[in-house]
LOMARPA-738312 format. One record per residue (C-alpha): residue in one letter; x, y negated, z negated; residue number from 1. Coordinates in pm, 1 decimal, decimal comma. Example, Ala and Ser with C-alpha at 12.3 -4.5 7.8 and 13.67 -1.06 7.14 Angstrom:
BEGIN
{type A | xx 1230,0 | yy 450,0 | zz -780,0 | seq 1}
{type S | xx 1367,0 | yy 106,0 | zz -714,0 | seq 2}
//
This chain:
BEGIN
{type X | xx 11266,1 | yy -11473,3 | zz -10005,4 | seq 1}
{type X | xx 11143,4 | yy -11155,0 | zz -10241,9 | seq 2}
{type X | xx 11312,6 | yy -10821,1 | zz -10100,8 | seq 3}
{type X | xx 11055,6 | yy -10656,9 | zz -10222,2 | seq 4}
{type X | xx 10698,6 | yy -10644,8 | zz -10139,0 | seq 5}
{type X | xx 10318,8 | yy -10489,0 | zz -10173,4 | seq 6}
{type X | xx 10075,2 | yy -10455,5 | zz -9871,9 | seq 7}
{type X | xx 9755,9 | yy -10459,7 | zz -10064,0 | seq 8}
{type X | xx 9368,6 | yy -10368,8 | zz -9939,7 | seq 9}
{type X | xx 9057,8 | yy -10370,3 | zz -10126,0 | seq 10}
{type X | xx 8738,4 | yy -10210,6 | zz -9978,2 | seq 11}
{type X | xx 8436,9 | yy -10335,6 | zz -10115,0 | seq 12}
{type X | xx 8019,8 | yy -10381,1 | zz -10179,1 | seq 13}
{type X | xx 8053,1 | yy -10694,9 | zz -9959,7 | seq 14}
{type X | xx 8226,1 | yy -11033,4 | zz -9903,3 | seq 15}
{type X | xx 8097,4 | yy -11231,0 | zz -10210,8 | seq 16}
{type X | xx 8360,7 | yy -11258,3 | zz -10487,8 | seq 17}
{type X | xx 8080,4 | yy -11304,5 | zz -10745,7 | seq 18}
{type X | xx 7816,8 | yy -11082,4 | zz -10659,0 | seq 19}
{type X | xx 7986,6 | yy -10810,5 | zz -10511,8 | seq 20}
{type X | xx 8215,9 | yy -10540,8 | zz -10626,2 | seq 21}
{type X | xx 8568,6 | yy -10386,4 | zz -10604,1 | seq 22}
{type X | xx 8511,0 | yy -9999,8 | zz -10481,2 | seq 23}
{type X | xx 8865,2 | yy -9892,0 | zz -10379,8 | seq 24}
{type X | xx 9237,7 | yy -10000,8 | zz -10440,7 | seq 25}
{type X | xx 9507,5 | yy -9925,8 | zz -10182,6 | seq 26}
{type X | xx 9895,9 | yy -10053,3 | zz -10232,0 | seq 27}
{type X | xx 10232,8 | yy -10015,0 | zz -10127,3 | seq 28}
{type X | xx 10498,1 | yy -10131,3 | zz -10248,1 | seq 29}
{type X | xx 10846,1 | yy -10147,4 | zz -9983,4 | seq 30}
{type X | xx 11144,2 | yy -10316,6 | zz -9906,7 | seq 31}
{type X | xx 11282,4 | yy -10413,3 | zz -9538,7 | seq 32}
{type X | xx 11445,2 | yy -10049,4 | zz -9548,5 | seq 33}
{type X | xx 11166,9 | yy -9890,9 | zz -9603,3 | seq 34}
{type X | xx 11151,1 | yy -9758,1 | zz -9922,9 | seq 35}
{type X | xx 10788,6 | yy -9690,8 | zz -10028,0 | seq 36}
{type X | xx 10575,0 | yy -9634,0 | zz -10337,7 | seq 37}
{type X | xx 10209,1 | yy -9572,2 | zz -10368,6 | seq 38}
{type X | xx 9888,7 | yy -9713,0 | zz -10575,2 | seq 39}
{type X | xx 9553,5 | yy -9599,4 | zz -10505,8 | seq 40}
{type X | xx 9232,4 | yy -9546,8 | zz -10654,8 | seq 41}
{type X | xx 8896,1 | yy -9591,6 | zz -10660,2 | seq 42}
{type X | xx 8658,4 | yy -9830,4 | zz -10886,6 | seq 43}
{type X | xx 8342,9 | yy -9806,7 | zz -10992,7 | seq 44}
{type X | xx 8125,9 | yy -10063,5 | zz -10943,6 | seq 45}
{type X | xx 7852,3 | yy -10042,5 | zz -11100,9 | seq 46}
{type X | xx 7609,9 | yy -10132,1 | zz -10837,0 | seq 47}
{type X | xx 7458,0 | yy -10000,9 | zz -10530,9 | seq 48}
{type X | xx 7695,1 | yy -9949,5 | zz -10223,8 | seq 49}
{type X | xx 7548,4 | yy -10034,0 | zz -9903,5 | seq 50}
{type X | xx 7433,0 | yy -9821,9 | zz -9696,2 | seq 51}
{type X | xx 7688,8 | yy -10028,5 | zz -9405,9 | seq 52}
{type X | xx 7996,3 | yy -10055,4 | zz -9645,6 | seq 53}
{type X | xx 7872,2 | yy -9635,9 | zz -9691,1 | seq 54}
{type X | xx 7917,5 | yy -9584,9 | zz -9332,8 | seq 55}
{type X | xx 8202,3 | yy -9803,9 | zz -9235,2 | seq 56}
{type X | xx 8423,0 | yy -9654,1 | zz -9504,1 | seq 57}
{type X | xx 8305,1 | yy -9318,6 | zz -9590,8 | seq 58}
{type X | xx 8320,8 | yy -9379,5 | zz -9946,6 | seq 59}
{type X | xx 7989,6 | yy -9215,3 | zz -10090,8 | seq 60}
{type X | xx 7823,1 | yy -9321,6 | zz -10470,9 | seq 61}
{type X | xx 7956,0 | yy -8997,3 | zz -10575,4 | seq 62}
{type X | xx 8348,1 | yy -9111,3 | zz -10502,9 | seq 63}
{type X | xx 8288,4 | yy -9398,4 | zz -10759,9 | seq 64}
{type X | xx 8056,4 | yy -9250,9 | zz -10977,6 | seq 65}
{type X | xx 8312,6 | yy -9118,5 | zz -11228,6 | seq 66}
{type X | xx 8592,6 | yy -9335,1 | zz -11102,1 | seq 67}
{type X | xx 8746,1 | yy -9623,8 | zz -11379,7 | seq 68}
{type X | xx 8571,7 | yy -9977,0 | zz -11379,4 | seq 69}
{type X | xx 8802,9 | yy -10253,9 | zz -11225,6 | seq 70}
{type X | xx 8883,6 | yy -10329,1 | zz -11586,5 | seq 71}
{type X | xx 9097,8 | yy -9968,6 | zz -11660,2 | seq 72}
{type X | xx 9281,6 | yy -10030,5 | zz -11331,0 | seq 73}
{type X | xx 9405,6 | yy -10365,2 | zz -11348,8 | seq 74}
{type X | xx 9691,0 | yy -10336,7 | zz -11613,3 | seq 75}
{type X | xx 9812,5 | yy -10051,1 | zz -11432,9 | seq 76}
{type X | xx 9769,5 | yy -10243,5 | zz -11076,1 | seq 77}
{type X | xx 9979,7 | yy -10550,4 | zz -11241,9 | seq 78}
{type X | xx 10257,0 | yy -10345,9 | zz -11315,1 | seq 79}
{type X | xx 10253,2 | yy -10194,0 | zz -10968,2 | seq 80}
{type X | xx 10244,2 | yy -10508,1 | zz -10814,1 | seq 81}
{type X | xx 10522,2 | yy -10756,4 | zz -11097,8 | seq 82}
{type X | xx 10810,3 | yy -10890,6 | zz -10876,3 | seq 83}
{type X | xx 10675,3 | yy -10873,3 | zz -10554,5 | seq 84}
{type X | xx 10529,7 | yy -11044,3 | zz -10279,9 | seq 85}
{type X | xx 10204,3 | yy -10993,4 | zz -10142,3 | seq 86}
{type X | xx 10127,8 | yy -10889,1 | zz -9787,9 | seq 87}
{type X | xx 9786,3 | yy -10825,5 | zz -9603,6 | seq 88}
{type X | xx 9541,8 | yy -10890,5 | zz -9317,8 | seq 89}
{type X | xx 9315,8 | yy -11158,4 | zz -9433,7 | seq 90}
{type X | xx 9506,4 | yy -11156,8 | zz -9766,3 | seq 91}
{type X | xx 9312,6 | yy -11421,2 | zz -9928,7 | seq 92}
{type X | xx 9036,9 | yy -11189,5 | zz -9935,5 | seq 93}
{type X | xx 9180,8 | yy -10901,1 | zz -10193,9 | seq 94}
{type X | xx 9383,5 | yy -11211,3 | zz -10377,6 | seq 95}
{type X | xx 9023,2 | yy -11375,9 | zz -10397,7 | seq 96}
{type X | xx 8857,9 | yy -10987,8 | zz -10515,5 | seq 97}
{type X | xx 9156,6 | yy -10915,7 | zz -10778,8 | seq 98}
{type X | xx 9143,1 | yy -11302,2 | zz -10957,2 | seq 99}
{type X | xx 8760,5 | yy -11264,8 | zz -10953,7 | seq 100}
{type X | xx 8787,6 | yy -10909,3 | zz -11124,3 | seq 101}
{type X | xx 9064,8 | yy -11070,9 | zz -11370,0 | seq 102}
{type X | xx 9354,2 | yy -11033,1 | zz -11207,1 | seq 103}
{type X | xx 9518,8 | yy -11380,4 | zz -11067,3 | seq 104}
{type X | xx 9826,7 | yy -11336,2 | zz -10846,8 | seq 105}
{type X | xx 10114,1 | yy -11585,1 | zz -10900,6 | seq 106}
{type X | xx 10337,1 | yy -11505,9 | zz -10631,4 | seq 107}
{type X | xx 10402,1 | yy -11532,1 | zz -10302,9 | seq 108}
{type X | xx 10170,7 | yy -11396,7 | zz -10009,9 | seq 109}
{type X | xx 10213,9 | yy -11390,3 | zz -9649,2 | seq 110}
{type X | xx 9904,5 | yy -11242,8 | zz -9393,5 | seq 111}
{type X | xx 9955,1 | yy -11059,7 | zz -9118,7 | seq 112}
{type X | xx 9736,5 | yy -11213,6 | zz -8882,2 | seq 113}
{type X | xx 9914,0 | yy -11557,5 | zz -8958,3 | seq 114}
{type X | xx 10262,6 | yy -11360,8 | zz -8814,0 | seq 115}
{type X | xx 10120,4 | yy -11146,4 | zz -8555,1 | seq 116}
{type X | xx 9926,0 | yy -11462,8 | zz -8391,1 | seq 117}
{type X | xx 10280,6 | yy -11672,9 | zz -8331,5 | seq 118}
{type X | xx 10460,9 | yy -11336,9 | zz -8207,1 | seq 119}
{type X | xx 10134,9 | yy -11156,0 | zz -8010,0 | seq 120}
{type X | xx 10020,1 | yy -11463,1 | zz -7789,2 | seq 121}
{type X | xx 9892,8 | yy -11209,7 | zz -7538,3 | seq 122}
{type X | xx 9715,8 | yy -10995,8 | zz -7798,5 | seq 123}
{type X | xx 9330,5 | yy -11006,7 | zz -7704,9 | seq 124}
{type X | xx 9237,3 | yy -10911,3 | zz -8072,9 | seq 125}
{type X | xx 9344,7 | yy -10958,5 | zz -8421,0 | seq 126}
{type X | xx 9199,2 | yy -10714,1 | zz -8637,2 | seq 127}
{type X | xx 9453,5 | yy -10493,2 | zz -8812,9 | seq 128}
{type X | xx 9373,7 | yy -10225,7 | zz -8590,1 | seq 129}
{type X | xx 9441,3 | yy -10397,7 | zz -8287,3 | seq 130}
{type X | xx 9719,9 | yy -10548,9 | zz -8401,7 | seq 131}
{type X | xx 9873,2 | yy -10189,5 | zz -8517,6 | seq 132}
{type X | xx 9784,4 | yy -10049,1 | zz -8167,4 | seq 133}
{type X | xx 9975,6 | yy -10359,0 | zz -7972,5 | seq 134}
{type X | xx 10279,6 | yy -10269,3 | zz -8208,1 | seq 135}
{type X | xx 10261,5 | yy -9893,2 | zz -8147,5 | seq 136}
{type X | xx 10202,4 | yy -9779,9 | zz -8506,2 | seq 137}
{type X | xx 9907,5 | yy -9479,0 | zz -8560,6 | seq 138}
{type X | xx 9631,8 | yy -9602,9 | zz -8709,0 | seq 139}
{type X | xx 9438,1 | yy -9274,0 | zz -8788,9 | seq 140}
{type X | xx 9214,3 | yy -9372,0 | zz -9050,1 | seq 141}
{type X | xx 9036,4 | yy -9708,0 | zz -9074,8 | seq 142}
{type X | xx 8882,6 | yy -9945,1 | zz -9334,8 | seq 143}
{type X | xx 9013,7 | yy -9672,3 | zz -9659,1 | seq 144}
{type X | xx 9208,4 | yy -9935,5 | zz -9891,8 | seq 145}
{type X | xx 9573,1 | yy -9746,6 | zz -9880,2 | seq 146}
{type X | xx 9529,4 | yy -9648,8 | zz -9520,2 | seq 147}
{type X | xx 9470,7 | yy -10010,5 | zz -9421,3 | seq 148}
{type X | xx 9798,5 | yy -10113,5 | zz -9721,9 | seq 149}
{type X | xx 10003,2 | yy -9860,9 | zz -9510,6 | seq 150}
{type X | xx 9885,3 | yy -9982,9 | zz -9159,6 | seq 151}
{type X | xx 9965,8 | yy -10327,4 | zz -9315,0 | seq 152}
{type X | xx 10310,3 | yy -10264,9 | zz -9461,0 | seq 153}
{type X | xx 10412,2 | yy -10092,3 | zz -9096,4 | seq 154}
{type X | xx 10258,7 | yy -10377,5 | zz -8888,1 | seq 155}
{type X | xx 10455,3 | yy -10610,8 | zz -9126,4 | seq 156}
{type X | xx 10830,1 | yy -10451,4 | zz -9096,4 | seq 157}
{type X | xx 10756,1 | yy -10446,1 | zz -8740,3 | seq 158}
{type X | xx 10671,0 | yy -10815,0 | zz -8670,0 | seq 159}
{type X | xx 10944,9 | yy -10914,5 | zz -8881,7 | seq 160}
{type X | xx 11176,8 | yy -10699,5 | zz -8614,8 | seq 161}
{type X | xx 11026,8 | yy -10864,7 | zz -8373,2 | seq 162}
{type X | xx 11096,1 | yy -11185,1 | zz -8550,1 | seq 163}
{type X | xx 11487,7 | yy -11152,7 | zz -8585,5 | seq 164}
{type X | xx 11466,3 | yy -11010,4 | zz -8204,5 | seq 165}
{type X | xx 11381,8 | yy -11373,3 | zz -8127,5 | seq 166}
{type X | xx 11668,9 | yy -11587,2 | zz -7990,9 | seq 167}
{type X | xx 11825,5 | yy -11824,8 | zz -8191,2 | seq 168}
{type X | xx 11694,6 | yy -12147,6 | zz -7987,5 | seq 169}
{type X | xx 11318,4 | yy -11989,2 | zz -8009,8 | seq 170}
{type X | xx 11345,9 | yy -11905,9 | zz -8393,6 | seq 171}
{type X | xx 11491,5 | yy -12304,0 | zz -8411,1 | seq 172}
{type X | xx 11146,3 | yy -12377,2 | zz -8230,5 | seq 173}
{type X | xx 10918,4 | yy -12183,2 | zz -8440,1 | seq 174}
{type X | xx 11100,5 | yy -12332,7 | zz -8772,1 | seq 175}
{type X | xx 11042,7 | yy -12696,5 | zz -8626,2 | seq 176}
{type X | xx 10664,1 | yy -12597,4 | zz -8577,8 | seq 177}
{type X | xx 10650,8 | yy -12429,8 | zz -8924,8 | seq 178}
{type X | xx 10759,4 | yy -12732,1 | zz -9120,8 | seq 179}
{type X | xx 10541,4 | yy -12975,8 | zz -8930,5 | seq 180}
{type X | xx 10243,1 | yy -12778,2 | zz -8969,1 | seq 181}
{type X | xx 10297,0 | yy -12656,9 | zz -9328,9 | seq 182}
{type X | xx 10226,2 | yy -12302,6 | zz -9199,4 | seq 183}
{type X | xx 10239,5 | yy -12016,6 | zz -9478,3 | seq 184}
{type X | xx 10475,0 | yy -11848,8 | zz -9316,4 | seq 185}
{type X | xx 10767,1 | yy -12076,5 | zz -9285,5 | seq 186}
{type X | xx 10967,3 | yy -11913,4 | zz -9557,0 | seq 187}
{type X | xx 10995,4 | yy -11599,1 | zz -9320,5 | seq 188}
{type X | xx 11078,5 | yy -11757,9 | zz -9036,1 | seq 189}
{type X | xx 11332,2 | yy -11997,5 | zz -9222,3 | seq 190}
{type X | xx 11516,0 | yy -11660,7 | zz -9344,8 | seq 191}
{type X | xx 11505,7 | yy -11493,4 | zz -8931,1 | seq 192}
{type X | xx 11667,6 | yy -11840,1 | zz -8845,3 | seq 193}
{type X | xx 11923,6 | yy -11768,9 | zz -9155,9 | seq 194}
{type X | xx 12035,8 | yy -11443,0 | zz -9056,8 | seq 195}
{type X | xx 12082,9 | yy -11555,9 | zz -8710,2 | seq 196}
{type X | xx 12325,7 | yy -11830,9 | zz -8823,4 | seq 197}
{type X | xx 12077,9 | yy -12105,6 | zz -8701,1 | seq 198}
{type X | xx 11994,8 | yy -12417,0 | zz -8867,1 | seq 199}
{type X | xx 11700,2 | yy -12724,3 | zz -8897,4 | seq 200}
{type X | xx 11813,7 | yy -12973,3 | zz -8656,9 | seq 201}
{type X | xx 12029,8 | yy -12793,6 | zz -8487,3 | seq 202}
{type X | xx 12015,9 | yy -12829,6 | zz -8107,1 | seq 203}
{type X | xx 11975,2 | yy -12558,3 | zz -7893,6 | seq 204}
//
């Protein structure tokens, strides 16, 4: 499993890869202990933004009018970005954004909501946001691409905690289910049961 990783967020003119646009990048890049470094900027997109994306994000025509078209960005996003596995809340979504704006990821990526749905049963909701609340992580701004990376990155460390907090015979469980069900995030919970010196098969 990658040691290192990137918590990425795109905020956008909509949900369609192909007719809308990219307006704002938000990364982090960390590691288990911590460490952190920052990517963010906005795009311009070259079309309208609507007057909802306006007021769920805050981000005005005059943020992106002089901003760099997806195009600049992207080299300097794939070097941000080389080596390391991909983390987010409804990743697929900014994976899906960045290979429709020229940018295909070929690495490893593991969502958030995937994790925090076998270790939150009792959680009522599932948006980032509730999920960072549940977990006891501020959450000041919302739905600003490296605000969301950061809320991501945070929530992530923290449900991997609560992952190796698991007891060896539950981790065993989980693993079991993981295989059987081809869920994405097997490879984390196959390196919790390694640290805790447990194995496939074993019996608990």
């Amino acid at each position: 499993m990658a040691e290192t990783y990137v918590a990425i967020d795109l905020e956008t003119t909509g949900f369609d890869v192909v007719s809308d646009r990219i307006i704002e990048i938000g990364a982090v890049r960390f590691d288990r202990e911590g460490r952190t470094a920052r990517f963010s900027t906005f795009v311009r997109p070259n079309q309208p933004i609507p007057a909802a994306v306006r007021a769920l994000t805050s981000i005005r025509e005059s943020d992106v009018a002089h901003a760099p078209e997806v195009r600049e960005v992207l080299p300097e996003l794939a070097r941000f970005v080389e080596g390391c596995t991909f983390i987010g809340h409804n990743v697929q979504f900014d994976l899906g954004f960045l290979a429709a704006a020229g940018l295909a990821v070929d690495a490893p990526s593991y969502d958030t909501y995937d994790l925090a749905s076998a270790l939150l049963p009792t959680a009522n909701r599932m948006q980032l946001g509730a999920i960072a609340e549940t977990l006891g992580i501020a959450m000041p701004v919302a739905h600003r691409a490296l605000a969301d990376a950061e809320a991501t990155c945070s929530v992530f460390l923290s449900l991997l905690t609560r992952l190796d907090g698991l007891p060896r015979a539950v981790l065993l469980d989980l693993l079991t289910i993981a295989e059987q069900g081809e869920w994405p995030v097997r490879p984390l919970v196959a390196a919790a049961c390694a640290r805790a010196g447990a194995t496939a098969g074993e019996v608990a």
